[in-house]
N, C-alpha and C positions, 0 to 999 in steps of 0.2 A: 311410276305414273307416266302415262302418252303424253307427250311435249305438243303443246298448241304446234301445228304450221301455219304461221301467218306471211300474208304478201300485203304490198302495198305497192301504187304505183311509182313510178320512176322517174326521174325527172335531176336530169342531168349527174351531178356530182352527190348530190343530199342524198344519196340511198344508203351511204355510211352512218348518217343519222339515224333518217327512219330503223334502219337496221340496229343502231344502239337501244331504241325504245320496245322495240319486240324483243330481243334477247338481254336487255335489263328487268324484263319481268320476268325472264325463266322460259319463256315460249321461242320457237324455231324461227327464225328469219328466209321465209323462200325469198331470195331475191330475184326478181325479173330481169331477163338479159336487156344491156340496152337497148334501149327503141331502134327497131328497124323494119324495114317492106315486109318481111314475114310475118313480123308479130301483127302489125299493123291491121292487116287483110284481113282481120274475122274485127275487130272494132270496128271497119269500114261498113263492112257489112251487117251488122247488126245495126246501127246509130243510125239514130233520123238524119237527114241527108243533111239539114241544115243548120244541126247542131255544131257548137264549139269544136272545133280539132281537136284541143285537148281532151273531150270526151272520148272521142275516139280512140285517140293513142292511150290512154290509159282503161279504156273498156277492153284494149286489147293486151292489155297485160295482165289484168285480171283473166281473160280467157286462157292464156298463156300457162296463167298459174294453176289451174283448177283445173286443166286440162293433164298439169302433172301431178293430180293427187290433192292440191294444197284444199286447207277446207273452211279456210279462216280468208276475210278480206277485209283489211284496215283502212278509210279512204275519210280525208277531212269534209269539212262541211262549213258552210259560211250562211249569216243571213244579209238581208239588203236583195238590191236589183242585178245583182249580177245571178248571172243562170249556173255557177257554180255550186249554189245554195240547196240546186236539184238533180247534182250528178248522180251523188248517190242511190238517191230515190229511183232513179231511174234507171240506174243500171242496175240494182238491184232486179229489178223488176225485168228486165229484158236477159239478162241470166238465170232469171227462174224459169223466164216461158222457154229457154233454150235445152231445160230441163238438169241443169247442173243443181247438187245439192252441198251447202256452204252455210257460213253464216255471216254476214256484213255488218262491221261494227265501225261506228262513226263518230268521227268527234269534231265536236261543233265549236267551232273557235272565233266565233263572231267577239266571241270576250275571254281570254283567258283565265280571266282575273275570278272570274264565277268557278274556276274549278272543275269544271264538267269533265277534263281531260284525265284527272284523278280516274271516275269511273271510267274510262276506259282503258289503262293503263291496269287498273285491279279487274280487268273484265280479261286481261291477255295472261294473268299471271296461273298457272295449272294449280298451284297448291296455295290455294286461299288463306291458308294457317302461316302460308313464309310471309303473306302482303303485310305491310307496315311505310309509317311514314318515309323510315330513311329508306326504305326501297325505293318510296317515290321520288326521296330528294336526289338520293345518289343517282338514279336512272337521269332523270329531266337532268339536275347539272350533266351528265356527261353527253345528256345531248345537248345542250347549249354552248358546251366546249365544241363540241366538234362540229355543229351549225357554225361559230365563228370561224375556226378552222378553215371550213369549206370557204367561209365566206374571204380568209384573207388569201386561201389559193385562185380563188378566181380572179378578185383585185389585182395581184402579182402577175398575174399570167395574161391578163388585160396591157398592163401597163409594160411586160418586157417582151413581149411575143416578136413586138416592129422593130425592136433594135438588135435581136438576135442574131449571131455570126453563121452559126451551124442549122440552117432550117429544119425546125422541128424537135429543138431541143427543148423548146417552151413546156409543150406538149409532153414529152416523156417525163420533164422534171412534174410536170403537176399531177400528170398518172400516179406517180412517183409519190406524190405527197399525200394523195388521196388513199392509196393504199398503207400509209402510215398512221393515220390518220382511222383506220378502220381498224387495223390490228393494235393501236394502244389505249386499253379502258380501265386506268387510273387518271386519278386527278393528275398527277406528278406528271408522268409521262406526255398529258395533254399540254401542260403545262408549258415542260423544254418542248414541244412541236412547235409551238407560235417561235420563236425564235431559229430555228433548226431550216424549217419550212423557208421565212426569212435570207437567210442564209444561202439557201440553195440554189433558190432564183436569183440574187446576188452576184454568184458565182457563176453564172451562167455569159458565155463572154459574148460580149456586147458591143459595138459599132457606137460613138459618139453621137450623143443627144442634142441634134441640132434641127433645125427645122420639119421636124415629125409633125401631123396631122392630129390634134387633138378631140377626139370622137366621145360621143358621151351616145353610150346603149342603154334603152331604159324600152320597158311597155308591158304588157300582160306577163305575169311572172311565169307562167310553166312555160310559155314560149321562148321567153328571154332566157331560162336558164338553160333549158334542154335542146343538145347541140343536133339531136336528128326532128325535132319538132324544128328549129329556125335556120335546117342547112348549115351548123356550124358557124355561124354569122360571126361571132365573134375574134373566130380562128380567123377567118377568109378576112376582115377587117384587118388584123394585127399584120399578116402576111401581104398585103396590100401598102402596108407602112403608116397605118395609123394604131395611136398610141390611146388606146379605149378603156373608158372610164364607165364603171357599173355598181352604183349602188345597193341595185336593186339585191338581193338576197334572200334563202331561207330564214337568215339569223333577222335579217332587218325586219321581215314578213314579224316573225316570231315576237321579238322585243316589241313592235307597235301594237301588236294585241294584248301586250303589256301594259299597254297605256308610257311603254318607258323610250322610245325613239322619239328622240325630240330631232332628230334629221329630217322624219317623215312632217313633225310636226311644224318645221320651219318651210318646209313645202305647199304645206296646208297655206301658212300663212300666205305664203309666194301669190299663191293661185288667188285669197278672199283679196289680196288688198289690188290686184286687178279686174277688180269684177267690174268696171266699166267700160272695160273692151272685153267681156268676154269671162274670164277668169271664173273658173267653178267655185260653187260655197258649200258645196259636201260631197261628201263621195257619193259616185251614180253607180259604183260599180268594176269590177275590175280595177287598171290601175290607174285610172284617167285623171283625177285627182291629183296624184302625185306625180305622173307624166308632165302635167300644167308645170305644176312648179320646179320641175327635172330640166324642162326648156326655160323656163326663166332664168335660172340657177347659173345656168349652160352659159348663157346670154351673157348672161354680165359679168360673169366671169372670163369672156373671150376666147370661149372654144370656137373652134373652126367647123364641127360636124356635129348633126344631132341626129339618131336612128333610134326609130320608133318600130318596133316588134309588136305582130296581136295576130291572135284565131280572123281567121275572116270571117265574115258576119257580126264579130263581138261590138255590140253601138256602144257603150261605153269611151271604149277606145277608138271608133268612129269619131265620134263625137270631140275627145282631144283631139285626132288627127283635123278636123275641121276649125277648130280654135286655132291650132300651131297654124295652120298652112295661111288664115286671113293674117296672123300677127306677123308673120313673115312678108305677106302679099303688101300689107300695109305699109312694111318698112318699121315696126313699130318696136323687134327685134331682128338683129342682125345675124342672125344666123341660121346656116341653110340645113332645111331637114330632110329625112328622106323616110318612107314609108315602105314598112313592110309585111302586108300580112299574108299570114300563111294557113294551107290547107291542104288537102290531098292533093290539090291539085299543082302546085307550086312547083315548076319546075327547077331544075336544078341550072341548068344552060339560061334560061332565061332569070334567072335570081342573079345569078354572078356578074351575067352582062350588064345588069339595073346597078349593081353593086359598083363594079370598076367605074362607070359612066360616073357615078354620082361620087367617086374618091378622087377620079382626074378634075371632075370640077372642081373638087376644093382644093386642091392643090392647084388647077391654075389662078382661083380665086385667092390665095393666099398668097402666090408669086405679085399678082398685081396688087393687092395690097401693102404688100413688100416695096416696090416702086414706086408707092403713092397715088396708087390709080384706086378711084374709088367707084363702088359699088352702083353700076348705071340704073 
């Protein structure tokens, strides 16, 4: 029997997932190379001009794919105000008129908990007689082991990238673990990686942890995780000499549509119980929502940086960014944010310059606070 070829878009580290979920039901995994100018150029040109970025960048790895053959496209789907609800839809539709023939299959995750991802996952499988429950349980846990996975290589690699001796060893160690991480699909094996992983970055020789720059990255999730959609933001922060904190995640994304992250949930609260300066009382969309309460969080925990990621045009995340910037304005939290959104047109020279300016601020801000001099 012909093995499905299924692709799905890319986005950063999580394509060892995605990847678990198409070749847990028996079907091909095309994976897309990572985002870059080449691939980019046929999404640019197809996408209405003022759509999300990440439309884009993933219109164009769908083109990518089906240009090699692939015939199958797996791509999520959300309801609510964010315009993510109609990527699909649309790119659908603007690959038909381009005259490619394929089939688009979707799964709508507004709720986990309803199931719907079940028929998609029996919709990837070629031989309908092998589909059964524990195919389904054994597939989903092993991608849920390895969404955390991703999710502890990223944290690790956040938090020892500034204090590394050998520049760039941060980096090969978490290539390094990612690729482990894709080649073990037992429970067992998944199992020792969380400790293994641990371990490696551990080992990684390190410069005493004394006056580091505490940065906390949070904002629209395909931007924040995916290192050629945000210029690497995260890399160029940690090599800069701050010590960066990120929640944000595939697994966290994942569990909350679970109804089961009570982290996100403590965020929610963060944001209602200020809603007389501001403070959002549901989600509008994107991650604005939980951005609110990422900066609150930040605040009174006494981090020193707060950097906000988003598609430009996305109002959502507009919209936090206008909340942060008066709570700040006002003095009402203390701590300095910085804004970054990105598009085709972002350059690269002029990202890094916004970047360094706004790291020497906080470190001269944190020298005078050191002193006793406070905040004019």
């Amino acid at each position: 029997m012909m093995r499905l070829k299924v692709t799905f878009p890319h986005m950063g580290y999580n394509w060892v997932c995605f990847k678990t979920l198409v070749e847990g039901m028996g079907a091909e995994a095309f994976l897309p190379d990572y985002n870059n100018v080449k691939q980019l150029d046929p999404g640019l040109k197809h996408s209405p001009e003022w759509i999300c970025f990440p439309f884009k960048v993933t219109l164009g790895n769908f083109i990518a794919a089906l240009e090699d053959g692939c015939k199958v496209i797996a791509m999520a789907t959300d309801c609510g105000p964010c315009r993510f609800g109609f990527y699909y839809a649309v790119q659908e539709r603007i690959l038909r008129d381009l005259g490619y023939d394929f089939e688009m299959k979707y799964l709508p995750q507004g709720d986990l908990l309803t199931f719907e991802w079940v028929d998609l996952l029996k919709s990837l499988c070629p031989d309908k007689s092998l589909f059964n429950n524990y195919l389904v349980f054994r597939t989903a846990r092993l991608f849920l082991m390895k969404c955390q996975l991703v999710q502890d290589i990223e944290k690790y690699e956040g938090l020892t990238r500034c204090y590394e001796i050998n520049p760039g060893e941060t980096t090969q160690i978490a290539k390094k673990c990612v690729q482990m991480v894709d080649a073990a699909n037992r429970y067992y094996k998944l199992r020792q990686l969380r400790s293994r992983i641990r371990r490696m970055f551990r080992e990684i020789p390190q410069r005493k942890r004394n006056g580091t720059l505490k940065v906390g990255l949070t904002g629209e999730i395909h931007v924040t995780l995916d290192p050629f959609t945000n210029h690497d933001i995260k890399r160029k922060l940690g090599e800069l000499g701050c010590e960066v904190h990120m929640d944000l995640s595939l697994y966290d994304w994942i569990v909350h549509k679970f109804h089961l992250n009570f982290h996100r949930k403590y965020l929610e609260y963060l944001s209602k119980t200020h809603k007389k300066i501001g403070g959002l009382q549901m989600d509008i969309g994107g991650e604005a929502y939980w951005v609110l309460g990422e900066y609150i969080n930040w605040a009174k925990r006494g981090f020193d940086g707060f950097v906000h990621t988003y598609p430009f045009t996305c109002m959502p995340e507009i919209t936090a960014k206008s909340i942060i910037t008066k709570w700040y304005g006002d003095r009402i939290f203390d701590l300095p944010p910085a804004f970054f959104p990105f598009d085709e047109h972002a350059g690269e020279a002029g990202f890094v310059t916004r970047l360094e300016a706004y790291v020497e601020l906080l470190k001269t801000r944190k020298e005078k606070m050191k002193n006793g001099t406070r905040r004019n």
